[in-house]
C-alpha positions in Angstrom: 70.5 35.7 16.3 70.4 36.5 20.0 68.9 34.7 23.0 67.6 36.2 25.9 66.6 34.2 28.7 70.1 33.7 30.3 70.2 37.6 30.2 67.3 38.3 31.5 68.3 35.8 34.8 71.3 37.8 35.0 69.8 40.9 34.8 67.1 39.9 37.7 70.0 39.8 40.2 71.2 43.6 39.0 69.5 47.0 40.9 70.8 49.3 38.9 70.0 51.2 35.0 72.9 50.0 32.8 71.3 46.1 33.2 67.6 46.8 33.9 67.1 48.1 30.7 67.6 47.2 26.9 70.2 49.6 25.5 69.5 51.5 22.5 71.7 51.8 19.8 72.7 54.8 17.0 75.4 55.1 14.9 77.9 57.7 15.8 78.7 58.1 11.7 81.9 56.9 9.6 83.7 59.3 7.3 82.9 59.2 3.9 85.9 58.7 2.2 86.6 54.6 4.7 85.0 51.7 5.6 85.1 51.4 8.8 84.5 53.2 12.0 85.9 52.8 15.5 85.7 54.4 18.8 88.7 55.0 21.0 87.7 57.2 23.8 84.9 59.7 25.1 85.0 62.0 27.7 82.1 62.3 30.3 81.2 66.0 28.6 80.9 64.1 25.7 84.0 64.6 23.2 84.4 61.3 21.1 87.4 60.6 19.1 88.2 57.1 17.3 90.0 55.9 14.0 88.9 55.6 10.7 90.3 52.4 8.5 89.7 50.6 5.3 90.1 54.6 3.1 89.1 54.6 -0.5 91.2 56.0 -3.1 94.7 55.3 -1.4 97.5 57.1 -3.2 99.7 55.0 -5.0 102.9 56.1 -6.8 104.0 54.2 -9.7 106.6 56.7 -11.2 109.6 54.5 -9.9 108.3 51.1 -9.7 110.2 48.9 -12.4 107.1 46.8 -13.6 109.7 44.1 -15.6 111.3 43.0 -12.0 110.6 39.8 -11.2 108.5 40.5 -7.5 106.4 42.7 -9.5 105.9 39.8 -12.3 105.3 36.8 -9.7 102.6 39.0 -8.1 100.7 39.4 -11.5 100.8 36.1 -12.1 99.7 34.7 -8.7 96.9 37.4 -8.7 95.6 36.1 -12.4 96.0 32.6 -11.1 93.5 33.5 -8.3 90.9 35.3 -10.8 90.7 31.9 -13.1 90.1 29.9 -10.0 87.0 32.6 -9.2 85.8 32.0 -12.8 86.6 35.4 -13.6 88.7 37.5 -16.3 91.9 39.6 -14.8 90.8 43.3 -16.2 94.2 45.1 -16.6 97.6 44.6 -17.2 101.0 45.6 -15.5 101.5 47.8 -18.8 98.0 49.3 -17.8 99.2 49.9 -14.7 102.2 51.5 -15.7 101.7 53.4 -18.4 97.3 53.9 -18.8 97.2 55.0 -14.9 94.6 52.1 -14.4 95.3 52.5 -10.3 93.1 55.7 -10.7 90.6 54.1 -13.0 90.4 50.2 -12.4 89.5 49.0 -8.8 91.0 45.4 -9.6 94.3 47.5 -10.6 94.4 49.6 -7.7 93.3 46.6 -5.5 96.0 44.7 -6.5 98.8 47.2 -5.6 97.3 47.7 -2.3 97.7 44.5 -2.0 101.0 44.3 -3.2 102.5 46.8 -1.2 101.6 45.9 1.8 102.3 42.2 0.9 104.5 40.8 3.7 105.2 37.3 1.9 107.1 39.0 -0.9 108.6 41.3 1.4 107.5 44.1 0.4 105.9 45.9 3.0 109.7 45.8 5.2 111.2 46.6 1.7 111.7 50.5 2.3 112.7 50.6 -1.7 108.6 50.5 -2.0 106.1 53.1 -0.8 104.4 52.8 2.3 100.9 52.9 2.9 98.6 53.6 5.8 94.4 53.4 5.7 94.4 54.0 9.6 93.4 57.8 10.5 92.3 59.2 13.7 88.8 60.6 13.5 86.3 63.2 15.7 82.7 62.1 16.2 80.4 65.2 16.7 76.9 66.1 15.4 76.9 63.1 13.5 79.6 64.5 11.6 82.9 62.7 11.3 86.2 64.7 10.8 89.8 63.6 10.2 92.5 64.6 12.7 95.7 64.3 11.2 98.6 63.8 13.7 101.9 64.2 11.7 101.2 63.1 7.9 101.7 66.1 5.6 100.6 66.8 1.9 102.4 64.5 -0.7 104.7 66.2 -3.2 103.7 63.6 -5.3 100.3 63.3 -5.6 97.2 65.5 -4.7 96.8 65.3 -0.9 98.2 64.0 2.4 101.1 61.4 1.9 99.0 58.2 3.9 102.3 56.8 5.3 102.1 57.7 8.9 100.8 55.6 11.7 98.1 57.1 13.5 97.0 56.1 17.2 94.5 58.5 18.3 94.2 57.5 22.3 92.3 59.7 24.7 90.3 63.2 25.0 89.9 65.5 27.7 87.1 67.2 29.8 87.5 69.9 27.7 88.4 68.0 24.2 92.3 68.6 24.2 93.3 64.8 22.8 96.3 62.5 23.0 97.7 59.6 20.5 101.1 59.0 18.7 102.1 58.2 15.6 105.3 58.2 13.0 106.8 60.8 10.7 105.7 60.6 7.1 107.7 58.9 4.5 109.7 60.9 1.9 111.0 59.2 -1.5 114.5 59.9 -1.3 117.1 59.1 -4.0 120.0 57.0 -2.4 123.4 55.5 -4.2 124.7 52.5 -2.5 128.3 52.3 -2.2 128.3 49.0 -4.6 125.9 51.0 -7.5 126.5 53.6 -9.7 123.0 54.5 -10.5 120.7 55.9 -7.7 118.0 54.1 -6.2 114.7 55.5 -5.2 114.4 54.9 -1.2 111.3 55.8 1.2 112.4 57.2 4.3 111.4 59.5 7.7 113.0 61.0 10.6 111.5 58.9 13.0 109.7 55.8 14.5 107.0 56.9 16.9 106.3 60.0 18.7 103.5 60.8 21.0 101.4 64.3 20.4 98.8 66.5 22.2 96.3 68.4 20.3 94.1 71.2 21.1 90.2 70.9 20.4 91.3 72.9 17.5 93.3 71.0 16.3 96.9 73.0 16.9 99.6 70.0 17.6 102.4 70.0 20.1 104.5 67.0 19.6 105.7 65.0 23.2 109.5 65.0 21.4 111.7 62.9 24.0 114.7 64.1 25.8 116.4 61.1 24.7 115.7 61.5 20.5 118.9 60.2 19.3 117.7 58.5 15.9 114.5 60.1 16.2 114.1 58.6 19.8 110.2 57.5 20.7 107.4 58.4 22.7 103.8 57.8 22.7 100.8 59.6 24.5 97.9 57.1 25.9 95.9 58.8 28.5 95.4 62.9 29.3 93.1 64.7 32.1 92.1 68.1 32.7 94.1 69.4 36.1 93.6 72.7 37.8 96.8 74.3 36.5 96.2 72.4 33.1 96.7 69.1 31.9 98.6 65.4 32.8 99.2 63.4 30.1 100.7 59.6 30.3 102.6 57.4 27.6 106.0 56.6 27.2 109.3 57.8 25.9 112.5 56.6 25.1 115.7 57.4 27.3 118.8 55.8 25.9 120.0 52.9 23.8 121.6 50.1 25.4 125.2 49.4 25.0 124.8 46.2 22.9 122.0 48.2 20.6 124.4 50.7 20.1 127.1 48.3 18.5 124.5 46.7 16.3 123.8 50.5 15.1 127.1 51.1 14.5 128.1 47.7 12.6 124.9 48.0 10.4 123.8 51.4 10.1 126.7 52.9 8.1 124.3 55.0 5.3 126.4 52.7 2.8 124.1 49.9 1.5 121.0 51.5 2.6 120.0 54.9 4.5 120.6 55.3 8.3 117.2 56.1 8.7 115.7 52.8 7.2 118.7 50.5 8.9 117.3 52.0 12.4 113.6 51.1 11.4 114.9 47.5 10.7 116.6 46.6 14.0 113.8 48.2 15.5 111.4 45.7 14.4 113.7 42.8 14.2 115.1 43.1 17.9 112.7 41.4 20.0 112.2 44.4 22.6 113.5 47.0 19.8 116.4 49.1 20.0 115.1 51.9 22.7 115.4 51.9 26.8 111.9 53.2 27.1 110.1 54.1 30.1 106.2 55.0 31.4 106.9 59.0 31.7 104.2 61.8 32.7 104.2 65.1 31.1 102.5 68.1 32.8 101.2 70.6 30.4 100.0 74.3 31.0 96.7 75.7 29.7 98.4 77.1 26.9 100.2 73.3 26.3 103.4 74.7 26.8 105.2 71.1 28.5 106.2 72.2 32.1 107.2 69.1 33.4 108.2 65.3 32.6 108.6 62.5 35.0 110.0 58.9 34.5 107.9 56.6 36.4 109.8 53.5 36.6 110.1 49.7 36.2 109.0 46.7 37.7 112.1 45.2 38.2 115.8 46.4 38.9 117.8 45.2 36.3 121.5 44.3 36.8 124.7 46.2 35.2 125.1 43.3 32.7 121.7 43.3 31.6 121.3 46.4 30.7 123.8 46.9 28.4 122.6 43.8 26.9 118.8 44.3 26.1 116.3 47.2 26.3 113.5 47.5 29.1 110.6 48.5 28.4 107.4 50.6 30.8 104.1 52.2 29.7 101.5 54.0 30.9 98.4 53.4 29.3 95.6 55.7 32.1 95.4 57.4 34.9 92.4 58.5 37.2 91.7 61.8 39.5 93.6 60.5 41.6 96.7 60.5 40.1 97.3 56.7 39.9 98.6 55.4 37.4 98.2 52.3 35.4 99.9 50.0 32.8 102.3 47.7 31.9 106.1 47.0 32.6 108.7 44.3 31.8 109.6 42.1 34.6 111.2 39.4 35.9 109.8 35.8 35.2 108.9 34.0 39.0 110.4 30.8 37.8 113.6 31.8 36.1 115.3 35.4 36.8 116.6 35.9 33.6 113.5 35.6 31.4 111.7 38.8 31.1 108.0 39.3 30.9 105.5 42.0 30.7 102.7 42.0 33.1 100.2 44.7 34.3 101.2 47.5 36.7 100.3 50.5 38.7 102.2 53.6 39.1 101.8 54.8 42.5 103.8 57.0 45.3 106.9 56.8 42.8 106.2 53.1 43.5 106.0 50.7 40.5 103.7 47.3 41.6 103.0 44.2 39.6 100.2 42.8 41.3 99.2 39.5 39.4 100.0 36.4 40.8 102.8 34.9 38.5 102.2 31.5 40.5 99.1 31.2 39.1 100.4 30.6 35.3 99.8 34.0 34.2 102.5 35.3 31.5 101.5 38.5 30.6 99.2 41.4 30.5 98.4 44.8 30.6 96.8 47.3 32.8 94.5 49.5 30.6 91.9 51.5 32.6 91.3 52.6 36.1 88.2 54.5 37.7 88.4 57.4 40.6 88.1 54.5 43.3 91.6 53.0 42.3 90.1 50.1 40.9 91.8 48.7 38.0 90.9 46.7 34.4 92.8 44.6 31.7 94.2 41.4 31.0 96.7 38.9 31.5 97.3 36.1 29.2 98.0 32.1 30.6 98.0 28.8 28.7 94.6 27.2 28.7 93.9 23.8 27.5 97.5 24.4 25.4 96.8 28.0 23.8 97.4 31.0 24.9 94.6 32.8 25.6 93.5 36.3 27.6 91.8 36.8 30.8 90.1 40.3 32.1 90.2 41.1 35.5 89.8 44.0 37.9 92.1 45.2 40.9 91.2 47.0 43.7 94.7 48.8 44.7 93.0 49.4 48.5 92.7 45.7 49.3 95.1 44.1 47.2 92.4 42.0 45.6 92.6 40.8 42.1 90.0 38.7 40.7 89.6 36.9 37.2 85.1 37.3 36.7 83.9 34.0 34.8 83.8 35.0 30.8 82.0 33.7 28.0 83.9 30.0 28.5 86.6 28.3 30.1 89.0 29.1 27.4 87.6 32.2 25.7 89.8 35.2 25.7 88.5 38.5 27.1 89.2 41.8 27.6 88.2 44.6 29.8 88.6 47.9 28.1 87.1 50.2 30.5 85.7 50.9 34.1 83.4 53.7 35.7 82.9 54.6 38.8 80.4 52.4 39.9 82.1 49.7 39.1 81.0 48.6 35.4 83.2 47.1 32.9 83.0 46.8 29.4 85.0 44.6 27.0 84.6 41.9 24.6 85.2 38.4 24.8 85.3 35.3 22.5 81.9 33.3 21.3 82.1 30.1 19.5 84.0 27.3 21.4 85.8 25.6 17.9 88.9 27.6 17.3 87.5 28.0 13.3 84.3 29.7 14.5 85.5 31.9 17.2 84.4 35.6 17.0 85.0 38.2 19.4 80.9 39.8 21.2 81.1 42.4 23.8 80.1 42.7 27.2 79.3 44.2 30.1 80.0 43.2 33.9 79.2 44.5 37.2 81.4 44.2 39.7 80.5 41.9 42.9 78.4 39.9 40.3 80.2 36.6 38.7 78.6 36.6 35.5 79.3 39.0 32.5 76.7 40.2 29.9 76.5 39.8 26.0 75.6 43.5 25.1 74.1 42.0 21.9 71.3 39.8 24.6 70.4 43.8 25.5 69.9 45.2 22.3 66.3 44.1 20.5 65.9 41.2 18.3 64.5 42.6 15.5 64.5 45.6 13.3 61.5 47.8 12.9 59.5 45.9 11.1 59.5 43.4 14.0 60.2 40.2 11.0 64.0 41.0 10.1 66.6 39.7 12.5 68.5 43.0 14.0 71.2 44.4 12.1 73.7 45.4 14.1 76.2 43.3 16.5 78.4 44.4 19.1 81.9 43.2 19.0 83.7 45.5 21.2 82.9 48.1 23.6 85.3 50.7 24.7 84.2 53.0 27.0 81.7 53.2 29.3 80.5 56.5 31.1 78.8 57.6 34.6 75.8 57.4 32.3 75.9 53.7 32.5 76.1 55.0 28.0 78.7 52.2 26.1 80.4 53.5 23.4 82.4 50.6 20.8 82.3 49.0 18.0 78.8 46.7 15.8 79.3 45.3 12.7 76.2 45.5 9.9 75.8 44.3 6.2 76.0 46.9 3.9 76.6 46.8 -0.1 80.0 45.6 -0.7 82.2 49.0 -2.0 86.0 48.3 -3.5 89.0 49.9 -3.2 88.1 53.0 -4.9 84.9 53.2 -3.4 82.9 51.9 -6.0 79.5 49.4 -5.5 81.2 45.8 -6.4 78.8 43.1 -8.1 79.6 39.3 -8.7 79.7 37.5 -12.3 76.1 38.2 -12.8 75.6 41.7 -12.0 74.6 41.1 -9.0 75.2 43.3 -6.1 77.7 41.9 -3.6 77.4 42.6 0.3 79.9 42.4 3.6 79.9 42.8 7.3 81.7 46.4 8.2 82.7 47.6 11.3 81.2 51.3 13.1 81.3 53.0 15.9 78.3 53.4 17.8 76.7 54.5 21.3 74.4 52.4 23.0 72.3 54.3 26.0 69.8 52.7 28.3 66.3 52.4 27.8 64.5 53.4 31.1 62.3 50.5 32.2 63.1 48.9 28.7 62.9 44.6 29.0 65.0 42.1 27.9 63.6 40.6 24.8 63.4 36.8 25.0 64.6 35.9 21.0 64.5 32.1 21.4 64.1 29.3 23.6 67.3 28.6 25.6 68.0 25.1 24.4 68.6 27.0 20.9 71.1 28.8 22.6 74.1 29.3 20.1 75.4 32.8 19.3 75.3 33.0 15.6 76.2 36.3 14.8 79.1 37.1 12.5 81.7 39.1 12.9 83.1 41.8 10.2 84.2 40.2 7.0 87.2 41.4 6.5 89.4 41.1 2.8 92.4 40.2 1.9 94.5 43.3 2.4 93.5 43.3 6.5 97.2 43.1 7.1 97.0 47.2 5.8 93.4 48.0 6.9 93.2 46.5 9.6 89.8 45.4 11.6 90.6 47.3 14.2 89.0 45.7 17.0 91.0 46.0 19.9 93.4 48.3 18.5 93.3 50.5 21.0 94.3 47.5 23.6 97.2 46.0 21.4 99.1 49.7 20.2 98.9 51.0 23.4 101.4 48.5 24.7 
């Protein structure tokens, strides 16, 4: 339920269309073969690219998987154990699994090895002696049709399409709909012979991490391959615009390895108990800053996307001879405006103690690298992630608050030096600000629900020179059609926001529940079950619309709940925010 009255005294104080109308909203579509919908970027001529999650159908290759081992059993049992406390029957069998092919025909069967293989608590998912699995895919929104835009997976050898082991982070679009993201190599089922074993061991391996990619509006890829690509190297690619002579695109890239890395490489990485390949994944994860010196880099592209140049833009911080050779450093670049400023986020030195390292949100400006938050004022951490054509700035930074960590948005105008933290939903809600236009709108989402156990994440909308944000949901209409039924949708995040005052994010709604494979999913009695999913939509303004007033203010509690998410989010992901935490 949504209440109105303390938007509609907020929207009294505001001149302009974005907040003197109700917004309307439409779906922008979610591909048929996933659950869920998201929206990453959209360019002012209108390209809109996002992620699909949650796929049906996910390939699962049993051919090597020894059923008797004892991981496999324990699973089985603790997943029968959880059926007879639902009251309910287990449906298949490890021998059905492994011999009838019930993963193609029995949603409980291929629900459970979802489950299992992505299962972190048994290990399995950093287990590279097990298949990996991916359900996030980058997406095109056009004509209310929804298209997948693969960025490096490949077709399986194995089984009938693509492999669905890749990491796919599909970031920003151009003017003219040439689009940006990153994402790893596919895995390939190797056979591997320790030096211990006689017999050989089925391995899952690729040839690297992360790399960064730009794609043409038809789709032809040119990887962003850095010039430091020893063990595969890394890069990523956050933010593109259209230039006169062709395009800028800004990420980050690796450069070198630090000495100390190097040794650890050398002492574990031998291709004797396990392949090189899965070693370097392993210290990559397990280092707390990861194996790779890596740097916020621009690339400068040609019409044709032929790479003409590539420019290292820096750190916050100078670190000394000793440090690095002892730890890796680490700068990204997550935007940049018509300007040419650009923004992000960069390791850097702690105010109270020199040698503890922080991250904290930058700007990238004049071959100058500035961290502009106030460290004295508690704040830990952050990240720079959007800027308009006036150099003003958006993101977060992260303080302790009543003894949790929580997030703060804020915006920074690079022309005065002025940062300020706008008053959220709550003292100690989290927020974000995703995105800024030119006339100085941001959108985000923050936290609702002051208990810890209820807390959900609505998003908003703020004006800057006014101190108060607004819950998009308190401009969208109370009820459905038939003017009875509460409204169906509610926004959780919004990500972009145009010179059209048009938001562009992510509702949830209640549809009929759909399993693994796809299929409808009823309870005990037949019944048909239902959950909250997540979409991407648009919401545009409604000239001289009204704010509805839903109920009276002392009612006032937001009650709307957020996606319902199942037990295998860990692989699928609600991706809210997504955008905000893998572009770091």
């Amino acid at each position: 339920m949504k209440y109105k009255l303390l938007a509609a005294s907020i929207l009294a104080t505001l001149s302009t269309s974005a907040t003197s109308a109700t917004y309307q909203l439409s779906e922008l579509g979610t591909l048929e073969d996933a659950k869920y919908s998201y929206v990453s970027d959209v360019s002012e001529s209108g390209h809109i690219i996002g992620f699909a999650n949650g796929l049906y159908n996910l390939p699962i290759d049993t051919s090597y998987i020894d059923f008797g081992e004892s991981v496999v059993e324990s699973a089985y049992d603790s997943e029968e154990a959880a059926y007879e406390l639902s009251d309910k029957e287990i449906t298949f069998t490890l021998d059905d699994i492994d011999n009838n092919d019930a993963v193609s025909t029995n949603p409980d069967a291929h629900s459970f090895m979802v489950s299992f293989l992505s299962s972190s608590s048994l290990g399995i998912s950093t287990n590279f002696e097990y298949q990996k699995l991916s359900s996030l895919i980058g997406v095109v929104f056009s004509d209310e049709q929804v298209t997948e835009q693969p960025l490096f997976d490949i077709a399986s050898v194995d089984y009938d399409g693509l492999t669905r082991s890749t990491t796919n982070i599909f970031n920003a679009v151009s003017e003219d709909g040439v689009m940006v993201g990153w994402g790893s190599a596919p895995y390939d089922k190797v056979s591997f012979t320790p030096d211990d074993e006689d017999d050989a061991e089925t391995w899952f391996t690729h040839e690297f991490i992360e790399r960064g990619v730009v794609i043409s509006s038809s789709g032809v890829q040119v990887p962003l391959e850095p010039e430091f690509n020893e063990y595969g190297g890394t890069s990523r690619a956050n933010d593109i615009i259209k230039t006169n002579s062709g395009y800028t695109v800004v990420g980050n890239a690796s450069i070198d390895i630090p000495l100390e890395r190097e040794e650890d490489i050398e002492d574990n990485c031998d291709n004797e108990d396990e392949p090189t390949s899965v070693c370097i994944n392993l210290l990559n994860s397990n280092i707390s800053r990861g194996l790779f010196n890596k740097r916020a880099v621009k690339w400068e592209l040609d019409e044709s996307l032929n790479i003409t140049s590539f420019e290292e833009l820096g750190l916050a911080l100078a670190p000394d001879e000793d440090e690095t050779e002892d730890d890796a450093f680490t700068s990204t670049a997550l935007a940049i405006n018509e300007n040419g400023v650009i923004v992000g986020s960069s390791n850097t030195r702690y105010y109270k103690d020199d040698d503890t390292i922080i991250t904290m949100p930058v700007y990238f400006k004049d071959g100058a690298v500035t961290d502009f938050i106030d460290q004295e004022d508690d704040w830990i951490s952050g990240s720079a992630v959007a800027i308009n054509d006036n150099d003003v700035i958006t993101g977060n930074a992260v303080k302790f608050i009543e003894g949790t960590r929580r997030s703060k948005f804020f915006y920074h105008d690079i022309e005065t030096g002025n940062t300020v933290f706008p008053t959220d939903y709550f003292s100690s809600s989290s927020s974000y600000g995703n995105d800024i236009n030119n006339q100085g709108y941001i959108v985000g989402e923050g936290e609702v629900g002051v208990s810890d156990n209820t807390r959900r994440k609505e998003a908003f909308i703020y004006k800057i020179g006014e101190d108060t944000i607004t819950n998009l949901n308190d401009l969208l209409p109370c009820y459905d059609t038939d003017g009875e039924t509460d409204y169906g949708y509610t926004m959780v995040e919004a990500t972009s926001i145009n010179e059209n005052n048009e938001i562009f994010g992510t509702a949830t709604k209640t549809v009929e529940k759909r399993d693994t494979l796809g299929g409808i999913e009823t309870d005990v009695n037949g019944e048909i079950e239902y959950e909250s999913v997540a979409i991407a939509v648009k919401l545009t303004p409604i000239a001289n619309g009204e704010v509805e007033n839903c109920a009276a203010p002392e009612a006032e509690e937001y009650e709307r709940s957020s996606a319902s998410f199942p037990w295998y989010t860990l692989l699928l992901l609600p991706l809210v925010g997504l955008r905000r935490v893998f572009r770091f």
